[in-house]
DRENTORKOL-3810 file (N, C-alpha, C; in nm, 4 decimals):
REM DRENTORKOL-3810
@n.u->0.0828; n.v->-0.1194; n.w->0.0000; ca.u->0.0000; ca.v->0.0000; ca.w->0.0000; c.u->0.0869; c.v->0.1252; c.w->0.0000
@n.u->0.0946; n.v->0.2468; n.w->-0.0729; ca.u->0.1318; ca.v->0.3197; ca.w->-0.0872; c.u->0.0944; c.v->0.4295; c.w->-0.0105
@n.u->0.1721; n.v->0.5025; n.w->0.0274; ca.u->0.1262; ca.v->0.6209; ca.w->0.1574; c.u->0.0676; c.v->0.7282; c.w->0.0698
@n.u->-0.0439; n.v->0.8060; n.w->0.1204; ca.u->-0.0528; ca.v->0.9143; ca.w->0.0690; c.u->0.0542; c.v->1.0423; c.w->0.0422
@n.u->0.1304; n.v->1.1043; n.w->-0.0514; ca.u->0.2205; ca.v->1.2505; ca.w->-0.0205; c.u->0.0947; c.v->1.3445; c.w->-0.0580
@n.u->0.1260; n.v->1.4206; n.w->0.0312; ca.u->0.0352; ca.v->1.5473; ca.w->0.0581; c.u->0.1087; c.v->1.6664; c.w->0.0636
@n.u->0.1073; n.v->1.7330; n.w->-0.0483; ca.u->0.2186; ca.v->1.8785; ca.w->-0.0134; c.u->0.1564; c.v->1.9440; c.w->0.0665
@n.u->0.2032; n.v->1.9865; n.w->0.1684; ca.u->0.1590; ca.v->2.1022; ca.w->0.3095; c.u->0.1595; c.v->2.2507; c.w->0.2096
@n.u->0.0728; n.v->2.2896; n.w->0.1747; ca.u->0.0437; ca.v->2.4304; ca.w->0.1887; c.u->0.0377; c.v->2.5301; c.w->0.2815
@n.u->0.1647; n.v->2.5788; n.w->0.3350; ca.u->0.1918; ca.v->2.6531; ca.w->0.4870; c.u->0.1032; c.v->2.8461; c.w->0.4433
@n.u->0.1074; n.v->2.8200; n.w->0.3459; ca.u->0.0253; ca.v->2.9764; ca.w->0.3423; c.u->-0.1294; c.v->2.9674; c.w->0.3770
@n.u->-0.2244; n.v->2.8212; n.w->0.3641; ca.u->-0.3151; ca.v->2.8433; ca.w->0.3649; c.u->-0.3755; c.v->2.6898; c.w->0.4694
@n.u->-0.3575; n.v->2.7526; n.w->0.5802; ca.u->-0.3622; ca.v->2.6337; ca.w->0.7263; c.u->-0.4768; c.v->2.7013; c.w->0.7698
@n.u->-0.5523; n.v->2.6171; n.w->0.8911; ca.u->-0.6335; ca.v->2.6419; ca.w->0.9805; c.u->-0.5542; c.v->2.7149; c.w->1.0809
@n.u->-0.5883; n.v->2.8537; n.w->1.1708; ca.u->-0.5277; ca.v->2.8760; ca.w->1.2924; c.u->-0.4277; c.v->2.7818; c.w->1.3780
@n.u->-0.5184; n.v->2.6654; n.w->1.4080; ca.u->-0.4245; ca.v->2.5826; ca.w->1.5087; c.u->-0.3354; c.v->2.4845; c.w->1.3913
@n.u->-0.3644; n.v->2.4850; n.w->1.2728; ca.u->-0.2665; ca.v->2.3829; ca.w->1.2465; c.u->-0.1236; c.v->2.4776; c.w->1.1912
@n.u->-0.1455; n.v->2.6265; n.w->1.1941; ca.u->-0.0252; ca.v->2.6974; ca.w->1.1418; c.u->0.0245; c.v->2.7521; c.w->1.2773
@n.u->-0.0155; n.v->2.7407; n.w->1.3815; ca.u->0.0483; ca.v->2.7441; ca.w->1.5152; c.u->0.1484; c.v->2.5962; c.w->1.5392
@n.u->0.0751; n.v->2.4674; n.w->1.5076; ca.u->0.1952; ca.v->2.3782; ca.w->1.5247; c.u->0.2951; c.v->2.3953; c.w->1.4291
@n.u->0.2822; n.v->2.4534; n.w->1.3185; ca.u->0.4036; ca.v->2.4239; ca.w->1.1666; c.u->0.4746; c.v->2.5644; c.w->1.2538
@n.u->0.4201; n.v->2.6508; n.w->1.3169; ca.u->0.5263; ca.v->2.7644; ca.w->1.3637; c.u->0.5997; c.v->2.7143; c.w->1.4595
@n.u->0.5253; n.v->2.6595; n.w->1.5659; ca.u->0.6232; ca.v->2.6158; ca.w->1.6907; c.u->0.7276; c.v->2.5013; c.w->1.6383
@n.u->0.6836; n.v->2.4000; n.w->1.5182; ca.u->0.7076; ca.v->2.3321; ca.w->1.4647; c.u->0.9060; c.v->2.3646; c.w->1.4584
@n.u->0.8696; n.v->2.5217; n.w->1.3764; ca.u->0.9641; ca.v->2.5639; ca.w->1.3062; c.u->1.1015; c.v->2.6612; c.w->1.4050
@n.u->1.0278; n.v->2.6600; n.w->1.4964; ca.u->1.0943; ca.v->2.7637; ca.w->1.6524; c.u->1.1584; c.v->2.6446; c.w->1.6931
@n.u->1.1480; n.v->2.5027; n.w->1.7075; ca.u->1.2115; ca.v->2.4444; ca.w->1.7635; c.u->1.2703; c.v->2.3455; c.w->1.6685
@n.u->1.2910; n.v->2.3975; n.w->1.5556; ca.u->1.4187; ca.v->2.3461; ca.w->1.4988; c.u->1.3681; c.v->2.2073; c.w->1.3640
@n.u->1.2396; n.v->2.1977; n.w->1.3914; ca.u->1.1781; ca.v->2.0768; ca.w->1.3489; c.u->1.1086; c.v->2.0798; c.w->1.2232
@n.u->1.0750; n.v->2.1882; n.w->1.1625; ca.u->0.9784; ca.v->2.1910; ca.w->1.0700; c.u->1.0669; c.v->2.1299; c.w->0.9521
@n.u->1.2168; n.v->2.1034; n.w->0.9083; ca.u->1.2645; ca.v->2.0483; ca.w->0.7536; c.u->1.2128; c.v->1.9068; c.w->0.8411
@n.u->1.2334; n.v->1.8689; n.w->0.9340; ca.u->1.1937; ca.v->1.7457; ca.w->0.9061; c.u->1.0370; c.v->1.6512; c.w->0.9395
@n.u->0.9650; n.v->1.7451; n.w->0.9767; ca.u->0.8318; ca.v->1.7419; ca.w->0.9515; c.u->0.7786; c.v->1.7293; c.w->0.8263
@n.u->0.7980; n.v->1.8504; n.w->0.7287; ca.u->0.8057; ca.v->1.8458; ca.w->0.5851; c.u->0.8615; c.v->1.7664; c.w->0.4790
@n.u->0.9754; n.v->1.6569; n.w->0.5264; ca.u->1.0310; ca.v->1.5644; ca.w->0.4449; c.u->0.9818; c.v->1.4548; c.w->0.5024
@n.u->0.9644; n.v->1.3946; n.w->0.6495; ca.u->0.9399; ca.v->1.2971; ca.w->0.7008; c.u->0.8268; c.v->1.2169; c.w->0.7334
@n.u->0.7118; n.v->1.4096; n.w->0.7451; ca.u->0.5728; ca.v->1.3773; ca.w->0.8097; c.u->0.5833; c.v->1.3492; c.w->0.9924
@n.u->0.4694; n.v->1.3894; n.w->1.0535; ca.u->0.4849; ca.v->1.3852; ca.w->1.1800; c.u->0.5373; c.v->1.2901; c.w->1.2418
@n.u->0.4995; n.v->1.1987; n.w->1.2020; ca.u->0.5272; ca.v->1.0447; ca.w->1.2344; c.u->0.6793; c.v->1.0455; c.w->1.2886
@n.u->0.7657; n.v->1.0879; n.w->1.2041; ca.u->0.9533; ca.v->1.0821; ca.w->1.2346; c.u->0.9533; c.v->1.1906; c.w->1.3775
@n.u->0.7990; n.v->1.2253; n.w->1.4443; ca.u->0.9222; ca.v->1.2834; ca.w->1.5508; c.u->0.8832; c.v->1.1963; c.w->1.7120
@n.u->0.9607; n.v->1.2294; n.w->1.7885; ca.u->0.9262; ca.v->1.1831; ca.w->1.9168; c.u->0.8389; c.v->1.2037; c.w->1.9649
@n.u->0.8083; n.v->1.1507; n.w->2.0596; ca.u->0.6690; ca.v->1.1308; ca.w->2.1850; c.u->0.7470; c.v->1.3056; c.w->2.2195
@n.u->0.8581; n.v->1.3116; n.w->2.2839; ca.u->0.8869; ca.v->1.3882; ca.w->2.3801; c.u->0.9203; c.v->1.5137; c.w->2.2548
@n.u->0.9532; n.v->1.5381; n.w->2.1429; ca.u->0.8835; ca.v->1.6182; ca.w->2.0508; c.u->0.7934; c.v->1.6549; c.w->2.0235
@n.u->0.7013; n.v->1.5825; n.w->2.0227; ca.u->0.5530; ca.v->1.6145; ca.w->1.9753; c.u->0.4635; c.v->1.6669; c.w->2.0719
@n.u->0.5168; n.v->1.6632; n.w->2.2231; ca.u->0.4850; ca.v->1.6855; ca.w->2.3414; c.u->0.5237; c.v->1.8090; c.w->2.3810
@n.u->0.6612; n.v->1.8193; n.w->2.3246; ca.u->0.6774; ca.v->1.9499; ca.w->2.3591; c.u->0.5686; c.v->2.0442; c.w->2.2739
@n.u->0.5826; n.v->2.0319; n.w->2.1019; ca.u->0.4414; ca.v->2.1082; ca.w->2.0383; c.u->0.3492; c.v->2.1465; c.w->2.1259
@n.u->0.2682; n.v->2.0083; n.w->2.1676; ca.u->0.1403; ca.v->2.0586; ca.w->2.1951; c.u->0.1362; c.v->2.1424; c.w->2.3180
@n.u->0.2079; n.v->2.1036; n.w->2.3875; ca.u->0.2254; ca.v->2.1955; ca.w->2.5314; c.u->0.2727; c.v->2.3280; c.w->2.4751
@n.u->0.3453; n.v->2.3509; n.w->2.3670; ca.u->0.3777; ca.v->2.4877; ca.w->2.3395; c.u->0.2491; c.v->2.5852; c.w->2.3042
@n.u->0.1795; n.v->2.4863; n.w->2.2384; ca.u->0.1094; ca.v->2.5088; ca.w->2.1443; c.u->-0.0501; c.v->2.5360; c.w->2.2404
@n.u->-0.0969; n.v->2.4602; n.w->2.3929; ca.u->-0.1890; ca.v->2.5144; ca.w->2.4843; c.u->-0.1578; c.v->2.6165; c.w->2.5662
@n.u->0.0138; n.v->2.6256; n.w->2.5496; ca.u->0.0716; ca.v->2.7543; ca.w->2.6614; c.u->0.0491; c.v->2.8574; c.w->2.5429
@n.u->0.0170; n.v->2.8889; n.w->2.4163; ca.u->-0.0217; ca.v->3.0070; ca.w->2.3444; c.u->-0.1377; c.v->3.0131; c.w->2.3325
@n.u->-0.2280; n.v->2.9352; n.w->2.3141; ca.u->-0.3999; ca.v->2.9629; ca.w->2.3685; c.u->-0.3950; c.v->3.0419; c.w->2.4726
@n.u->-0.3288; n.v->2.9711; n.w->2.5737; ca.u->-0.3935; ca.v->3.0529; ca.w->2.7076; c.u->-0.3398; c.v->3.1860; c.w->2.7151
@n.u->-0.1998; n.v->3.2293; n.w->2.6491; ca.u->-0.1517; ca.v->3.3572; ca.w->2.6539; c.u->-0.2605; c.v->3.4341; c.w->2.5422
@n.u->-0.3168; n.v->3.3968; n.w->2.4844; ca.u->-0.3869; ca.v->3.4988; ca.w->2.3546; c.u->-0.5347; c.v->3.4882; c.w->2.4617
@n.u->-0.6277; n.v->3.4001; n.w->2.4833; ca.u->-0.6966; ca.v->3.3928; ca.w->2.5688; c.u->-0.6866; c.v->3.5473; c.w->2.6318
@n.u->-0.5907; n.v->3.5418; n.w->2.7099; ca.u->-0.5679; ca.v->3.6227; ca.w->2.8435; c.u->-0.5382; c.v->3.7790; c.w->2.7939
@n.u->-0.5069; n.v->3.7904; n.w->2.6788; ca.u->-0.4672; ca.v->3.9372; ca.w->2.5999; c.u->-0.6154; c.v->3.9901; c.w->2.5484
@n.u->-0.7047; n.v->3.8886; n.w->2.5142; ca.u->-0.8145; ca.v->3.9562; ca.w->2.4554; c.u->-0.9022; c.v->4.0248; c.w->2.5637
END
């Protein structure tokens, strides 16, 4: 079975999914997100994301 390739269109994301490709990219990770797909990164990678990624909800939350 052949995997789907899906070119990521980074100009035209949902809010939260261009918040992970940013934090993605702050921590060093986004070439290999983009060549590998999520899958190639760690538990303790992908963990860090999302925790980055509920600690900026709650800061925008708190500004409005």
């Amino acid at each position: 079975m052949a995997k789907k390739e899906k070119k990521i269109d980074l100009q035209n994301l949902e809010p939260d999914e261009q918040l992970k490709y940013e934090i993605a990219r702050e921590l060093g990770l986004l070439d290999r997100v983009l060549t590998d797909g999520w899958r190639s990164l760690s538990a303790k990678e992908t963990g860090r994301i999302g925790g980055l990624m509920t600690k900026r909800r709650r800061e925008q939350k708190t500004e409005l």
